[in-house]
GUSEPA-623337 format. One line per field, with one value per residue (C-alpha): residue in three letters; chain; x negated, y negated, z negated. Coordinates in steps of 0.02 Angstrom, whole numbers, plus 50000, padded with zeros to 5 digits. Layout:
N
res = (ALA	...)
chain = (A	...)
x = (X	...)
y = (Y	...)
z = (Z	...)
# end
This chain:
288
res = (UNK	UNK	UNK	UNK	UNK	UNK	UNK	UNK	UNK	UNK	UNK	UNK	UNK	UNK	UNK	UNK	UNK	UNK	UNK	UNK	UNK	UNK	UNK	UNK	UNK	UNK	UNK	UNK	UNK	UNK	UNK	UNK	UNK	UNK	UNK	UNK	UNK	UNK	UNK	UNK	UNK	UNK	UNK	UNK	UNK	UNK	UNK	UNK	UNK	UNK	UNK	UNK	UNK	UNK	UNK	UNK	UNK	UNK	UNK	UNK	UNK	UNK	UNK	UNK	UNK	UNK	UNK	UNK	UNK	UNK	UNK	UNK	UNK	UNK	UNK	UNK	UNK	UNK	UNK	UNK	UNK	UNK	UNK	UNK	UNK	UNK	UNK	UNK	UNK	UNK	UNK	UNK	UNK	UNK	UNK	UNK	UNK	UNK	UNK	UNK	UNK	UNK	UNK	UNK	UNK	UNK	UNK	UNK	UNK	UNK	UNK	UNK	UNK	UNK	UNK	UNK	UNK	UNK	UNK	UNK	UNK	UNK	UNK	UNK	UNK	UNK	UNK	UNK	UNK	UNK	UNK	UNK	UNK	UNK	UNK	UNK	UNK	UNK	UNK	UNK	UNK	UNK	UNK	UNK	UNK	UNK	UNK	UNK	UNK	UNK	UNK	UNK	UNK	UNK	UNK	UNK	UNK	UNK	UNK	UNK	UNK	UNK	UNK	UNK	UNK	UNK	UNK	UNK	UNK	UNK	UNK	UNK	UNK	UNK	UNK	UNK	UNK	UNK	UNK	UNK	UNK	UNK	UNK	UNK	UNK	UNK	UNK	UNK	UNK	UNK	UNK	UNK	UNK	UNK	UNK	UNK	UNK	UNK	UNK	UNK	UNK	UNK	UNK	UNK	UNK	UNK	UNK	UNK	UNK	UNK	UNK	UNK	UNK	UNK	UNK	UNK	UNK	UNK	UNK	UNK	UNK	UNK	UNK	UNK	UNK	UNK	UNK	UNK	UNK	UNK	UNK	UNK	UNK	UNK	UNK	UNK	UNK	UNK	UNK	UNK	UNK	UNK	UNK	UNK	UNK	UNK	UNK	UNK	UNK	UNK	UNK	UNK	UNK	UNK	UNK	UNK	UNK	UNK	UNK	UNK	UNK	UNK	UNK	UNK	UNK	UNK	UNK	UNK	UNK	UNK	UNK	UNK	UNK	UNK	UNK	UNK	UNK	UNK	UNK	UNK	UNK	UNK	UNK	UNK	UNK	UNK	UNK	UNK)
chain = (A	A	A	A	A	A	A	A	A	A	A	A	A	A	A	A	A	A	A	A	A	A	A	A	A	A	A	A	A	A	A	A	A	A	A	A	A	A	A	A	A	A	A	A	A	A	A	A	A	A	A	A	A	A	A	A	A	A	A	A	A	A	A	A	A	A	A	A	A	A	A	A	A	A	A	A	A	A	A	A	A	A	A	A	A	A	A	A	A	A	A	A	A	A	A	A	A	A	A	A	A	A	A	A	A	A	A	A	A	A	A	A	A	A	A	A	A	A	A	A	A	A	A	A	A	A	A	A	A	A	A	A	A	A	A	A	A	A	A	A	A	A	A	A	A	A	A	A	A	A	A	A	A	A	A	A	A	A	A	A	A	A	A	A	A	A	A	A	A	A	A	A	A	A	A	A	A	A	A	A	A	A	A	A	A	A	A	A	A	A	A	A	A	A	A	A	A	A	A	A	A	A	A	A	A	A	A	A	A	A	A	A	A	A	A	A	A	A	A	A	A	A	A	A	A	A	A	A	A	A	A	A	A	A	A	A	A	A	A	A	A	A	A	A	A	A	A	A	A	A	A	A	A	A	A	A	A	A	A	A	A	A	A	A	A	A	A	A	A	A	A	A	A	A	A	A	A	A	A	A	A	A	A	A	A	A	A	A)
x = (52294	52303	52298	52137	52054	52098	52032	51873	51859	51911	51762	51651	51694	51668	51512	51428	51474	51342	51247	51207	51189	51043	50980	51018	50932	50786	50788	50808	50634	50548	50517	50450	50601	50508	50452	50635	50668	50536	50609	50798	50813	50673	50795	50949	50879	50794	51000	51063	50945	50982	51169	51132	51045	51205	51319	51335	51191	51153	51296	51298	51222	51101	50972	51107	51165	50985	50943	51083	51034	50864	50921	51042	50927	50782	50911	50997	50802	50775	50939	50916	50729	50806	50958	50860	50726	50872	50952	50779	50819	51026	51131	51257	51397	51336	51275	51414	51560	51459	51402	51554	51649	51484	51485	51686	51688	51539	51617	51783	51721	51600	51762	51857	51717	51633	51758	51910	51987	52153	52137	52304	52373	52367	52177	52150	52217	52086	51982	52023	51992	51846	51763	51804	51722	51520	51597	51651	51516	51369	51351	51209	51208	51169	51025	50934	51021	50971	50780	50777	50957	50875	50787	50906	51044	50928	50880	51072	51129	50985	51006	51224	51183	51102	51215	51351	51271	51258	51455	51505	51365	51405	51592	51490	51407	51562	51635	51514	51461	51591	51450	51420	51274	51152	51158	51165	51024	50933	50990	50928	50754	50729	50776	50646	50497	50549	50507	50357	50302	50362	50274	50113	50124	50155	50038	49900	49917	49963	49893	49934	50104	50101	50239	50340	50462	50567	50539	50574	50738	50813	50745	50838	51016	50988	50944	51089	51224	51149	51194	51364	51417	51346	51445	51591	51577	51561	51708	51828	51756	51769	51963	51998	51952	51779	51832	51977	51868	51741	51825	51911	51733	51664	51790	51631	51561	51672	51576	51395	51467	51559	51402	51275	51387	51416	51249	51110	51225	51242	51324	51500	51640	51821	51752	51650	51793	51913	51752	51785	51974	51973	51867	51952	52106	52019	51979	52136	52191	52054	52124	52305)
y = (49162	49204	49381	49358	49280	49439	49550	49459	49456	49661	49678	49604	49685	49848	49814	49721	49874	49982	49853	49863	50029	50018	49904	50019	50170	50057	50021	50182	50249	50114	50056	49865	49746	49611	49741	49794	49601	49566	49710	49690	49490	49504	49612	49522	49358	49454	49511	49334	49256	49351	49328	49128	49135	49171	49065	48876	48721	48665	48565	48413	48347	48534	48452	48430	48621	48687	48598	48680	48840	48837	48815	48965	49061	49030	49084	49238	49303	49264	49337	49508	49538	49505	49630	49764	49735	49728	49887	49957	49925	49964	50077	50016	50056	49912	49780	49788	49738	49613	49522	49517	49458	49303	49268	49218	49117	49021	49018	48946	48828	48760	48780	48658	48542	48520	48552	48512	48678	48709	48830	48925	48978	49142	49122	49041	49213	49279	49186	49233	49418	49416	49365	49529	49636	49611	49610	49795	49860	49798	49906	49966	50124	50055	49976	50167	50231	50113	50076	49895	49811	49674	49633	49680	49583	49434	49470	49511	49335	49254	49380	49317	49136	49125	49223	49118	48966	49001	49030	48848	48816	48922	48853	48649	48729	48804	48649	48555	48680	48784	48872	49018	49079	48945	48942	49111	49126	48993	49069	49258	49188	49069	49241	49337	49196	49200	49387	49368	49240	49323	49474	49386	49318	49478	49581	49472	49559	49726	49871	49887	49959	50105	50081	50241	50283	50284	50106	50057	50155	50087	49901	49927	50005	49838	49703	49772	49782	49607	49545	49615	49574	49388	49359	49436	49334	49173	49213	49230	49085	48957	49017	48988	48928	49001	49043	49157	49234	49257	49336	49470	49493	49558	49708	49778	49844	49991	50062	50076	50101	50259	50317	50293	50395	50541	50527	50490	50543	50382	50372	50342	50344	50281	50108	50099	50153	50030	49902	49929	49929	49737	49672	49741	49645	49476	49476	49498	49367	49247	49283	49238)
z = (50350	50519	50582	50682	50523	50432	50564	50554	50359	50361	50499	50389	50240	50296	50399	50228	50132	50245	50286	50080	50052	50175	50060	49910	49993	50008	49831	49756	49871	49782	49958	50010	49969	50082	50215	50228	50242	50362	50489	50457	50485	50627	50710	50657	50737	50891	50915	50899	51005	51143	51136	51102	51285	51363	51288	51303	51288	51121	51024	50964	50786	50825	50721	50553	50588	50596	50447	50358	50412	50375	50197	50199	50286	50129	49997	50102	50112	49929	49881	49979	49887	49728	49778	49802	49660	49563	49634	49565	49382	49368	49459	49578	49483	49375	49499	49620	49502	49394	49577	49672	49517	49494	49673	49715	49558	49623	49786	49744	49615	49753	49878	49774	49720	49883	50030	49916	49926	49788	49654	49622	49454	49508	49562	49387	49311	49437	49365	49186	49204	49302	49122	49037	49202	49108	48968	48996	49086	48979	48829	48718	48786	48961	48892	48882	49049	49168	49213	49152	49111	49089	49238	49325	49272	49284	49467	49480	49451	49526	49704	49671	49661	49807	49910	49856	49891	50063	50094	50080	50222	50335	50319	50351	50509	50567	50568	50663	50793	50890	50964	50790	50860	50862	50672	50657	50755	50648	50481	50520	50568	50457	50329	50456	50410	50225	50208	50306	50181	50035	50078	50121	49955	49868	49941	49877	49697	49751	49834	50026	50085	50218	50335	50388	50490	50371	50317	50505	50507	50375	50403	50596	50522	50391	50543	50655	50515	50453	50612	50644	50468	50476	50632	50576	50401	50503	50620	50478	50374	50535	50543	50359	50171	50139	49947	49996	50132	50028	49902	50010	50073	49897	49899	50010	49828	49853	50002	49921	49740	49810	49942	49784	49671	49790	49864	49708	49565	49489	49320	49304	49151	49110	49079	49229	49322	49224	49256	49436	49441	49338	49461	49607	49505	49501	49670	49748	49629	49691	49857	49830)
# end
């Protein structure tokens, strides 16, 4: 791993981290997930199309990489709704670990399937304890502290597969298109439409949603930390193996898991904490 590759993944990291907690703030107001969608990627793409103007002409095979994107773009929109509906139903402190353990292990099975990426024996011990990180956190007595465990487990996996899906496409565009901001730029709107749709298609069996100031704050701290930490993502994954990026790019759960427990007194134990600790554990594993 270069050191510039490492710069980039630590960038994105850290801007991911707050770029989530937006998105947990958003949940825990009960706020529009699609409304927060619809503003956040609007401004995300309005960011990236302005920086695409001044850079070079189109490149080559554009129509493959837009195709790509387009695809990414659907799933990252579907996959930050069902974050944040899920964020609705179980506390951070329970989401966090579970998702960034599901999401590398998708990652770097799809990393060595698809791209042909090597799994370590040390990553395969990742993999091992990764396992026993649900195992710890989901207990009975969850089941009557959180909201709805399970709903939100389900939209947990559902919002994890589709984020990790996207990964190994945004390491096929990097390699086809030196130019990162064209499918950036397609990715973010085609995640700006999807919200627009999804909301559409929402509000047709629900009551009308006032918009606040509020909502528009924390949709513009989501679009311009949605953009930094996209860019940054796809920096580091252009330089590198997308499954060991991706994987240093989950230890990001520390930022909102901390924030939500300071800020909206989420619930936290020894085994939580010990939760937290394993999967910290597996990922740098992963990452070896």
């Amino acid at each position: 791993m270069t050191h510039a590759a490492f710069i980039w993944a630590l960038a994105a990291t850290f801007l991911s981290g707050i770029q989530v907690f937006a998105q947990k703030v958003t949940a825990h107001e009960r706020r529009d997930s699609a409304l927060n969608g619809i503003i956040g990627f609007s401004l995300a793409a309005l960011i990236s199309g302005a920086v695409l103007l001044g850079t070079s002409e189109l490149p080559q095979g554009w129509p493959i990489i837009a195709g790509i994107s387009v695809c990414a773009g659907m799933m990252l929109c579907l996959s930050s709704y069902f974050r944040i509906e899920s964020l609705k139903s179980i506390d951070s402190v329970i989401y966090f670990p579970v998702s960034k353990v599901l999401g590398p292990l998708v990652v770097v099975v799809l990393g060595i399937t698809l791209l042909h990426e090597e799994l370590t024996l040390l990553q395969f011990f990742g993999v091992i304890f990764s396992i026993f990180v649900p195992l710890i956190l989901i207990s009975s007595t969850e089941k009557h502290r959180q909201k709805n465990l399970a709903l939100g487990l389900m939209l947990l996996i559902i919002s994890t597969l589709l984020a990790a899906g996207t990964a190994p496409m945004q390491k096929v565009v990097t390699n086809l298109s030196a130019n990162l901001f064209f499918p950036l730029f397609v990715w973010l709107t085609t995640a700006a439409i999807g919200s627009l749709a999804l909301y559409a298609i929402l509000s047709r069996s629900r009551r009308s949603v006032e918009i606040d100031k509020k909502d528009l704050k924390l949709g513009a701290l989501n679009g311009v930390f949605q953009f930094a930490s996209a860019f940054a993502f796809i920096k580091a994954v252009s330089l590198g193996q997308v499954s060991i990026f991706y994987v240093i790019h989950a230890h990001y759960i520390l930022i909102p898991i901390i924030l939500s427990v300071f800020y909206y007194d989420e619930h936290i134990n020894l085994r939580k904490f010990a939760a937290i600790v394993l999967s910290f554990a597996a990922i740098s594993l992963l990452a070896l």
